[in-house]
N, C-alpha and C positions, 0 to 999 in steps of 0.2 A: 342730419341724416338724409336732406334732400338732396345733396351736393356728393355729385359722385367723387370728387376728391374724401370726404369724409366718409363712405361707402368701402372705399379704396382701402383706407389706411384703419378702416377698423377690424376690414376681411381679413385683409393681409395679417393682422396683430394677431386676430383669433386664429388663425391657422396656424403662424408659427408658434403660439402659445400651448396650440395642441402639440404640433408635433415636438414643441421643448418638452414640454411634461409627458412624452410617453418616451421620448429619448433619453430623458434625466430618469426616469424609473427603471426603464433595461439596463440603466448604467448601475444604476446604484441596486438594481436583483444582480448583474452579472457579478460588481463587485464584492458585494456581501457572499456571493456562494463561491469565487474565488478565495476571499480571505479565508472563510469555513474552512472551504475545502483543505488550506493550508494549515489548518490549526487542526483537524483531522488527523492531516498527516504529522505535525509535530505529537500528540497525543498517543499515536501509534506508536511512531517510534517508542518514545518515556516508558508507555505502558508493554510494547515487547520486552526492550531492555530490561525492566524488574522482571518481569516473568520469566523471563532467559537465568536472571542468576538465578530465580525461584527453583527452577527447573532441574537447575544445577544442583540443590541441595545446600543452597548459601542461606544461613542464619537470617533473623531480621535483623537483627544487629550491625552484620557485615556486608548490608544490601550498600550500593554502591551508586548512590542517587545523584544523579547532575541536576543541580539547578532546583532545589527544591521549592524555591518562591515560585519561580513560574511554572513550573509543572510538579504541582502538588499531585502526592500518591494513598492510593488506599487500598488495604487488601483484605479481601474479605473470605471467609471459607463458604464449603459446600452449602451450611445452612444460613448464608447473609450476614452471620457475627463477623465485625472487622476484628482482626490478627494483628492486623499491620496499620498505619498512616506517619504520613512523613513525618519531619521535623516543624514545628510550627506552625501544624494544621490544627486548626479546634474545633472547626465547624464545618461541614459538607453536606450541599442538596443537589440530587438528580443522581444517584448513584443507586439508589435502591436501598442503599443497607441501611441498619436495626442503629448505628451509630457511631461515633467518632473514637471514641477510645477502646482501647484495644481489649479483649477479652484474657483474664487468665490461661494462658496454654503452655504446651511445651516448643519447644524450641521447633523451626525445622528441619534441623537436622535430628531430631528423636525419629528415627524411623521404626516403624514397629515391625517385630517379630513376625518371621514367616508362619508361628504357629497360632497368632492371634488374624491371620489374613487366608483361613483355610478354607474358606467357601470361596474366594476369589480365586479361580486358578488361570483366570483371564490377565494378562499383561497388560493389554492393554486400557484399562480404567473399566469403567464403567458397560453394566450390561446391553445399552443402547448402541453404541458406538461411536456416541456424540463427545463424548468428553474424549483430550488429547491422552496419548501414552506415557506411562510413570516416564518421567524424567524428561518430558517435551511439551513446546508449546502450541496451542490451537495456530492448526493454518489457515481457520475461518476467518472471513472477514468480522473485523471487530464490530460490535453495539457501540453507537454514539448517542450520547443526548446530553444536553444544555443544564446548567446548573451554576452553582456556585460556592466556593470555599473562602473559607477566613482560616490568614494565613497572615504569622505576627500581626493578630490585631487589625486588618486588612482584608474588608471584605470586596468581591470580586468577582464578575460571571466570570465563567469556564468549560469550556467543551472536555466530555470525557470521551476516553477511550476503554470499553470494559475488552482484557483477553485473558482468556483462563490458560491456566498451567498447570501440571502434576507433577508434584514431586516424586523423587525414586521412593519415598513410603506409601505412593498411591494415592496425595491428599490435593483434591483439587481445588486451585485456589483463585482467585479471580482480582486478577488487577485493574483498579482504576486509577489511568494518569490523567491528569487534566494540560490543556494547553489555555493560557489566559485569551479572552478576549476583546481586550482593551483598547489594542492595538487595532483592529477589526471595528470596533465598536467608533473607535476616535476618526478612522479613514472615510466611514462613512458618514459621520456626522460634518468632519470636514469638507467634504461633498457636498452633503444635502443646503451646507450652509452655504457654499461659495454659489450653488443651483439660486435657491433660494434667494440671495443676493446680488447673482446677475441676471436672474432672470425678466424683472422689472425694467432696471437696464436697459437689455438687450430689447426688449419689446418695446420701449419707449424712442431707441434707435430706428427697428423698424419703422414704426408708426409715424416717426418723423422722415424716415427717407421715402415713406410711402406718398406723404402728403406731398413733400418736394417734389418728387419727380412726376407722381399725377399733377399735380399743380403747373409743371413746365411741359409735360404733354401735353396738357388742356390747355394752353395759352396760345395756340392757334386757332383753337375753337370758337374762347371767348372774343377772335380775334375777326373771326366768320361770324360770328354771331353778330355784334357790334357794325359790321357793314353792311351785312342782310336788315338790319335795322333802320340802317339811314338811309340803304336803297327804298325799304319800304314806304319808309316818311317823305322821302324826296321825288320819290316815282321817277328816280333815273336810271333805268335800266341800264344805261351804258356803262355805269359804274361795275367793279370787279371786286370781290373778294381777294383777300390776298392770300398766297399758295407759300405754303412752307417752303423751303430747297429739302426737307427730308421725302425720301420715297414712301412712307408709311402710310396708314389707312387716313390719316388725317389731311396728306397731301392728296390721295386721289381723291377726300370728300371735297376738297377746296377745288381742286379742279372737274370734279361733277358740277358743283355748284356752277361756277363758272360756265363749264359748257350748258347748262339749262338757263342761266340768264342770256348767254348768246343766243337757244333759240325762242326765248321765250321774249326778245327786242326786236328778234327780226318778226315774230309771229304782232307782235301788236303793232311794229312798222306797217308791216303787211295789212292787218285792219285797218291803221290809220289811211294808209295811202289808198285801200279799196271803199274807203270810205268816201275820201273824199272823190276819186272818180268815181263813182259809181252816181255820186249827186254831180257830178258836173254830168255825167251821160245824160242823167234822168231830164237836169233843167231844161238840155236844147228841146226835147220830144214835148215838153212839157209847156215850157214857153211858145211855142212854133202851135200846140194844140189851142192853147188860151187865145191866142192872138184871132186864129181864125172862127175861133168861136166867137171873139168882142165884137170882130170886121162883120160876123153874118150878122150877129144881134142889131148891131146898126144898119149895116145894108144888106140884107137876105138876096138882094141878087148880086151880089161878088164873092159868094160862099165858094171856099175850093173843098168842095167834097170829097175828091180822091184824096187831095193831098192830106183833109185830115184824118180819113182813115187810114193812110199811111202810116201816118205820127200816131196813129191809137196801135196801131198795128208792130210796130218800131219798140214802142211803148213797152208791148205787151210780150215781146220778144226778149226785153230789156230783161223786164222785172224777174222774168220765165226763168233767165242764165242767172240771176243776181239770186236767187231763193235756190237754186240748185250747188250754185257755191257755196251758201251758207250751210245747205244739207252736208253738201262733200266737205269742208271746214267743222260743222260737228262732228264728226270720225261717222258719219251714216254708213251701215254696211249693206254692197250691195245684195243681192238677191241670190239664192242658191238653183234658180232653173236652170235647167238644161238646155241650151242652145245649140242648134246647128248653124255657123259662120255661115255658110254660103248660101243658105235659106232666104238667110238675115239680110245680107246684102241684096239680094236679086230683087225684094220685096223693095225695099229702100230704095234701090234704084227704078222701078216700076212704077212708085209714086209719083218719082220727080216729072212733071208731065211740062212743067213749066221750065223747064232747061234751056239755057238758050246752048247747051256743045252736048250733045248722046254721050252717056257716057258706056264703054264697052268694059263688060266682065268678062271676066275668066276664070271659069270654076270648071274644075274636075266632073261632068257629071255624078260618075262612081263613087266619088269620094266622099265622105262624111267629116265636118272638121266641128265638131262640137264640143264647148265649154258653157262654164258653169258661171253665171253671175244676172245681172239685173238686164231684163232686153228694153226697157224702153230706155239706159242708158246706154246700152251700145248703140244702140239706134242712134240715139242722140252725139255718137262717137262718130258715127257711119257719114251722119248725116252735115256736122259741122264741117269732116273733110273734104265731103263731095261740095258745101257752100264756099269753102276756101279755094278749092282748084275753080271751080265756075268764076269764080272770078279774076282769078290769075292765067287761068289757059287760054290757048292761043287755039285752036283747032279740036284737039283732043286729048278725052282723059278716060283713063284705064283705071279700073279696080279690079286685082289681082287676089285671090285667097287661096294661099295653099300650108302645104304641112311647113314645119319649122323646129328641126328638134324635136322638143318635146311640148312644142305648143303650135297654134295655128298664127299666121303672119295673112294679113290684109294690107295690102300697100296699094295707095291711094296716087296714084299719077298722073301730070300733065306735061304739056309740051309747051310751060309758061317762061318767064325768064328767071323762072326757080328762088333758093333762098341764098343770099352772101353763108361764104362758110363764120363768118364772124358775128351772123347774127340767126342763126339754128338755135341756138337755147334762148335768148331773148325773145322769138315769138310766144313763148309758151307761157311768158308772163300777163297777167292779167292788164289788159287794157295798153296793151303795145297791140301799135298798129305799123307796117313799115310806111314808108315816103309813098310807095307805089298806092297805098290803100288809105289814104290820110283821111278820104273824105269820109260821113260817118253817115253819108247814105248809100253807101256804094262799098266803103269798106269795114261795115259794122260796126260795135261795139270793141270789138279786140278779146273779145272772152271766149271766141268757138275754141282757139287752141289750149286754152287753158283750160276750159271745161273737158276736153277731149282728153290730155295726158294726166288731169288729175282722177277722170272716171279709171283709166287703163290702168292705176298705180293702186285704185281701191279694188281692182280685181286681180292684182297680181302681175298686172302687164307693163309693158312697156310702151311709147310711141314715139321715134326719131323722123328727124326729116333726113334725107339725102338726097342726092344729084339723081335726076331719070335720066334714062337713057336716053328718052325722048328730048334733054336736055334743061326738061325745070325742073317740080322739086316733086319727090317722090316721099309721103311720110308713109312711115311701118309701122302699124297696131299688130303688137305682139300679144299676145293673151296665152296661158296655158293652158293646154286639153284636158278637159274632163276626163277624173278616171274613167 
């Protein structure tokens, strides 16, 4: 029952089990009340027919009976005593009457004296107006009910038909024909048996094409599952599941899988390779700090003071960007303040006292361009692009803030020898430095850009570089306006 293949083919069984057996019971009610209904009508007819010659004023003697085996007759008067029963009837139930053999009377055709019928001056039968008129048969629908007669020694259920008739002497008589139900009886039984006997069958069919064809869906499963298996034991993410050629749910889970093992090789690439620079950055600052520390311990007067606060300082810068990757790498989200852009910037650029190029802004006084996110990382955004141009510009650098659509654009400017168009998306990776900036006191760690486009992307923004007009490189922090 753990095994959705067995799940599968037991559901499947029971349902079609239900809907056989309410299908096979409508069949075998609609049949049974078809046959009825036919054996109704055969029973009518029998039973008009004797009533019709009744009616006539035909003897019982010279009644003119078709088929007496199968439709046995019995006739009974006003007060239930039977008159009449056919040839080779002995015994009969569901009729009502007092019994099978016939009563001393006079014939039908004794009709009696107009002077013995002199409170009756009615023709038409009876005081009510329920019984039919001397010499005609009821055109009520006939009474049926179930029973049975023995008939030469042959007993047998039988559906009756009761219709009453008046003779021309006014005597009302009531015919029961029977129609057999054997026939009836036998069609449904051969029904219920062949039901009965393919119904096992037929559900054992199911059950088995159920188990098949769940079994051959699921074998790209089992097939996914087995590789995600030996991916995990072998810790090779490079490895792939393999993808059905069907379009079905089970191809696009193989190729989900897929697509998250792609990015989940390049996300631990990614750890590995910032792993390892991040210890190559750390060793130089680190090594370069030890050393001048051994050199004072031994000779206090060849200590280079500046230069090992520089290295502490370098140091401290390092670890600063290396712990805010790892924030922005755990999905940290940034802050929902309110910012005004051009605030941000002026301050930012006020600080820098230690510049070696002014850098010139240009904000709209009137203008407000305010968004929503973390300020000491856009600062942090503000501030790694104005450290990137001060080192690449030649003269001067411009920071620009204005509207942009539906967000605010700060574009950061120099007049440097700009960026190769073949290498704008390679700055942005962690710990690329270009040729011009090789050196790692002069051209950083390689992380301001990366920290910059990763902060812009946790608030929604964007930040490209392109060509300034001034002729180097111009990057755009795009970010969206606060409603």
């Amino acid at each position: 029952m753990r095994s959705v293949r067995a799940r599968a083919a037991i559901g499947a069984t029971l349902v079609v089990a239900v809907a056989l057996v309410a299908a096979g019971l409508a069949v075998l009610s609609v049949l049974r009340t078809n046959l009825i209904d036919q054996a109704d009508l055969q029973a009518e007819v029998a039973a008009r027919e004797v009533a019709g010659q009744l009616a006539l004023d035909t003897a019982y003697a010279d009644l003119d009976l078709d088929d007496e085996e199968d439709h046995p007759v019995q006739v009974t008067d006003e007060e239930g005593r039977v008159v009449f029963v056919s040839k080779g009837l002995r015994a009969i139930s569901g009729t009502g009457s007092a019994g099978v053999s016939p009563v001393p009377s006079a014939s039908v055709g004794a009709t009696p004296s107009p002077g013995d019928d002199d409170d009756d001056d009615d023709d038409d039968g009876g005081d009510d107006g329920s019984r039919p008129a001397r010499g005609e048969v009821s055109s009520d629908d006939p009474d049926f009910s179930d029973g049975t007669a023995t008939v030469d020694g042959k007993q047998a259920d039988y559906r009756f038909a009761a219709v009453e008739a008046t003779t021309p002497a006014g005597l009302t008589l009531t015919v029961h024909a029977g129609a057999p139900l054997a026939a009836e009886q036998e069609a449904v039984n051969t029904v219920r048996g062949a039901m009965l006997t393919g119904l096992p069958l037929l559900l054992a069919v199911v059950a088995g094409v159920t188990w098949l064809v769940t079994r051959r869906a699921l074998r790209p499963v089992e097939g996914i599952r087995r590789e995600m298996a030996a991916i995990t034991a072998s810790e090779d993410l490079a490895r792939r599941v393999p993808e059905p050629d069907s379009r079905d749910e089970i191809a696009a889970l193989a190729r989900t899988t897929n697509e998250t093992l792609t990015v989940l090789e390049a996300s631990v690439e990614r750890q590995r390779r910032f792993v390892a620079d991040a210890s190559h950055e750390l060793r130089s600052p680190i090594a370069s700090l030890r050393t001048q520390l051994e050199v004072a311990e031994a000779h206090p007067e060849l200590l280079d003071l500046p230069g090992a606060v520089a290295d502490t300082v370098r140091l401290q810068v390092l670890a600063a960007d290396l712990l805010l990757l790892a924030r922005l790498d755990a999905g940290e989200k940034p802050g929902a303040a309110r910012l005004e852009v051009g605030a941000l910037v002026r301050e930012e650029v006020s600080q820098r006292t230690g510049d070696r190029i002014p850098v010139t802004v240009e904000v709209a006084e009137d203008a407000a361009y305010e968004v929503n996110g973390s300020r000491g990382q856009l600062v942090r955004v503000i501030g790694n692009l104005l450290d990137n141009a001060q080192r690449h510009a030649g003269n001067r650098i411009t920071v620009q803030v204005a509207a942009d659509g539906s967000g605010v654009r700060v574009e950061v400017r120099d007049d440097g020898a700009g960026v190769p168009e073949d290498e704008r998306e390679r700055i942005f990776e962690r710990f690329v430095r270009l040729d011009d900036a090789r050196s790692r006191d002069d051209g950083g760690a390689g992380l301001g850009l990366a920290i910059a486009r990763d902060v812009a992307t946790r608030h929604g923004g964007t930040l490209t570089v392109h060509r300034a007009p001034e002729g180097g490189a111009a990057f755009r922090l795009w970010l969206p306006r606060a409603a």
